[in-house]
C-alpha positions in Angstrom: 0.0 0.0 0.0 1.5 3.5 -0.9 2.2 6.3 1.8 -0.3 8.2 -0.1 -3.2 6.0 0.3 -2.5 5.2 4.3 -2.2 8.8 4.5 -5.9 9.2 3.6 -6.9 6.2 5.2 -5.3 7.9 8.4 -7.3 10.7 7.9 -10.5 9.1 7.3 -9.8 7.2 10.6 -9.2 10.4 12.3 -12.5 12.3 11.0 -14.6 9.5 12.3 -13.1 9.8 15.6 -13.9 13.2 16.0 -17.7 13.1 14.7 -17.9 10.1 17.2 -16.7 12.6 20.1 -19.9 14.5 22.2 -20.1 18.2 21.9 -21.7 18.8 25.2 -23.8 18.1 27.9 -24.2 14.6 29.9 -23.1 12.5 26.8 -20.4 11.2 27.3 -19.8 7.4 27.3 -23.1 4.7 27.1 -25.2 3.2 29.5 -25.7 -1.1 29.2 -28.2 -3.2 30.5 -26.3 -3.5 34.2 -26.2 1.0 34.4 -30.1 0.9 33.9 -32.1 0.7 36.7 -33.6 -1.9 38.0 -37.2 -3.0 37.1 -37.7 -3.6 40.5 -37.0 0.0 41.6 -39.8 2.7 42.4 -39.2 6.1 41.0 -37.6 8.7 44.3 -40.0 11.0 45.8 -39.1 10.4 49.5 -39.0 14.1 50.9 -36.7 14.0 53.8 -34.2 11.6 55.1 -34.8 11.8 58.9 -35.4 13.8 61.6 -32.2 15.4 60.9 -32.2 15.3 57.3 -33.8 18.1 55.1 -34.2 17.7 51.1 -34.0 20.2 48.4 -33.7 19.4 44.4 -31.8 21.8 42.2 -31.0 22.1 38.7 -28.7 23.7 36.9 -27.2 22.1 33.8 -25.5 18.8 33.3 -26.4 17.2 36.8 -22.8 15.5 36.9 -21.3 19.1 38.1 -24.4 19.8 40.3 -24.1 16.5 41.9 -20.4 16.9 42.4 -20.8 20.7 44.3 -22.9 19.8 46.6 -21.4 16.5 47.7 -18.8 19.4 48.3 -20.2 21.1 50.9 -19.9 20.1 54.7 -23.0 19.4 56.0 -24.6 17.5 52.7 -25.4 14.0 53.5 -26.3 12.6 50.1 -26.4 14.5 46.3 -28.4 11.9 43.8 -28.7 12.5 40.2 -32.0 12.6 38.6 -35.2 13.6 36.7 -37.3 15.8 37.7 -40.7 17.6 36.7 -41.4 15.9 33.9 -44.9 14.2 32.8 -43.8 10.6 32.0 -43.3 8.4 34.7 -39.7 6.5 35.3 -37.9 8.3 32.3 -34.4 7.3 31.4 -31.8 9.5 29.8 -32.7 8.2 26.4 -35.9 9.8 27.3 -35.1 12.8 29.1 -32.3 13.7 26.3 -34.8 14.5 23.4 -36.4 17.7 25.8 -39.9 15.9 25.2 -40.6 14.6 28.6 -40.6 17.8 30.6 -37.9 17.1 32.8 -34.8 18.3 34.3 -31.6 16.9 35.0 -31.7 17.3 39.0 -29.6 16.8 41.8 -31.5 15.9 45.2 -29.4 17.2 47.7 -30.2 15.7 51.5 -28.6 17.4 54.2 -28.3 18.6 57.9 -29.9 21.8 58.1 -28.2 22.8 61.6 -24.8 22.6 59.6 -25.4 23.4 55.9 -28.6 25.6 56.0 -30.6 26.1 53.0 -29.9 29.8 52.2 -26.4 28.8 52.5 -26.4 25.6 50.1 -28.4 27.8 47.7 -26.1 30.4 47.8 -23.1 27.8 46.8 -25.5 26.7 43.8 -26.1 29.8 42.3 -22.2 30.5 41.8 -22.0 27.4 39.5 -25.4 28.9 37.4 -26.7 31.5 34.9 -29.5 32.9 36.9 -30.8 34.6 33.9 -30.2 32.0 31.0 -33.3 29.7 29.5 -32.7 26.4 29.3 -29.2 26.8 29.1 -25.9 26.7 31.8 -23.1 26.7 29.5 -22.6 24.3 26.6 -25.6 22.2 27.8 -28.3 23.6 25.7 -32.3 22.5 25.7 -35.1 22.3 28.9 -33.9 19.4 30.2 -30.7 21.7 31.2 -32.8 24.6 32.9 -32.0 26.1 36.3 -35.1 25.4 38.9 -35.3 24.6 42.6 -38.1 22.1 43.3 -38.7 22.0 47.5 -40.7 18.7 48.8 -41.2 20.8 52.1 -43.8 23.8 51.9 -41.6 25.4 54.5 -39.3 25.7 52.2 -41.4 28.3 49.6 -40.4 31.4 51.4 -37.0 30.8 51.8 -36.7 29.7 48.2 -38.5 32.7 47.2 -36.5 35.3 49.6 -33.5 33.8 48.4 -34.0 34.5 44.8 -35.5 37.8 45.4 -32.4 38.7 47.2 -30.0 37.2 44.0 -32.6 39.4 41.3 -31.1 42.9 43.3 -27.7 41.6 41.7 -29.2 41.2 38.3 -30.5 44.2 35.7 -32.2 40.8 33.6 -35.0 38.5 35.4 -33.6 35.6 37.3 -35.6 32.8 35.1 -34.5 30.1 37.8 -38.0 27.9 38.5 -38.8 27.9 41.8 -41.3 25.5 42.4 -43.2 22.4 44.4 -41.8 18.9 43.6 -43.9 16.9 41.1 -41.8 14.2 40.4 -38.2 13.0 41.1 -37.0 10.0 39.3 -33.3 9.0 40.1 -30.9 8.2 37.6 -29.0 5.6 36.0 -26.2 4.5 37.8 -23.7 5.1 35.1 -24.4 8.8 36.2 -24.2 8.6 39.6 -21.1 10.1 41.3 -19.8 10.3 37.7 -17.4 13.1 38.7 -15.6 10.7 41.1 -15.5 7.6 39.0 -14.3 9.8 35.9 -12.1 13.4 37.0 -11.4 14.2 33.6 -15.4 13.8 32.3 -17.5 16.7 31.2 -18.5 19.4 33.3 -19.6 22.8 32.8 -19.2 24.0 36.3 -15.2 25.6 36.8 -13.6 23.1 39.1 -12.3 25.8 41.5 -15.7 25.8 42.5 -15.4 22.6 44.1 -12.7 23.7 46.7 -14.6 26.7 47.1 -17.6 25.0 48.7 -15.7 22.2 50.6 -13.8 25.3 52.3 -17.1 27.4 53.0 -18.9 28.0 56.0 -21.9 29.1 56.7 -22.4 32.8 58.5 -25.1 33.4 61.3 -27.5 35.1 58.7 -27.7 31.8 56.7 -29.1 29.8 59.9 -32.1 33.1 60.2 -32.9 33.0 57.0 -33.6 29.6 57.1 -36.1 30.2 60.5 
């Protein structure tokens, strides 16, 4: 075989390669039969974790980034990838990908309140968003990427609401973060659970500093009245 025609054949190779590459979002690598979830497993809508446990479900772009910031933060027992707000039941990211289902990629975030308190955990959350973009937070484009806050706890309405009143005095545009009850919460495939941890180098649209930045934060006495 000449040089010329391994030389195209090289080339040919390479172009593949690159059209097989994602361009962004919560694509990257595939899910088999043993990352789906089992058949046997109810779709997650438990609203708190124990008597010391509050929940909150945010979302804000890919949920691998979201998921990895507020595993971050001291005081967060749990940070689960999911679906939520949609109007199919049990979607899967084949599903949820296409932007016809309604949902969000969502992190639920369970943690101790009397450590992490809400106005503090959403304050960490909205340094890693676009308070002002629609159904966009960086390179992931399309509804299921839109920034919301679904609360499980009706308690949790005013906070919610102060809190984003107080981030809209920082903004000339509309904050356009949903703010809303939980409808639905469906967790994800385990392929995208913890997928930050299992893969440092993966995707994510959130700047890694970010990270550091909310493992090393604390939480000032206004956070805890807020929250009252």
């Amino acid at each position: 075989m000449g040089r010329r025609c391994r030389s195209v054949i090289w080339v040919l190779a390479m172009t593949v390669l690159v059209l097989a590459l994602p361009l962004s979002g919560c694509t990257s690598g595939s899910t088999t039969d043993t990352d789906q979830r089992s058949v046997d497993e109810p779709a997650q809508m438990s609203t708190t974790g124990g008597e010391d446990v509050a929940t909150i479900y945010l979302a804000g772009g890919c949920f691998w980034g979201v998921e990895k910031l507020m595993s971050s933060i001291n005081g967060v027992i749990d940070a689960e990838s999911g679906y939520a707000q949609g109007h199919t039941e049990s979607p899967y990211y084949q599903d949820v990908v296409t932007g016809e289902t309604g949902h969000a990629e969502t992190v639920k975030v369970e943690y101790d309140p009397s450590v992490a308190p809400l106005p503090f955990i959403l304050e960490i959350y909205y340094q890693a968003i676009d308070p002002t973009s629609v159904n966009r937070q960086g390179n992931d484009v399309g509804s299921q990427y839109r920034a919301g806050i679904y609360y499980s706890d009706p308690t949790d309405a005013g906070i919610v609401e102060r809190s984003l009143a107080e981030l809209q005095e920082h903004y000339d545009e509309p904050i356009t973060v949903e703010a809303e009850p939980l409808t639905s919460f469906t967790t994800a495939e385990g392929f995208h659970q913890d997928y930050l941890e299992k893969n440092p180098g993966g995707y994510c649209h959130i700047d890694i500093k970010l990270f550091e930045e909310a493992a090393a934060a604390v939480p000032d006495p206004s956070h805890f009245t807020e929250a009252e």
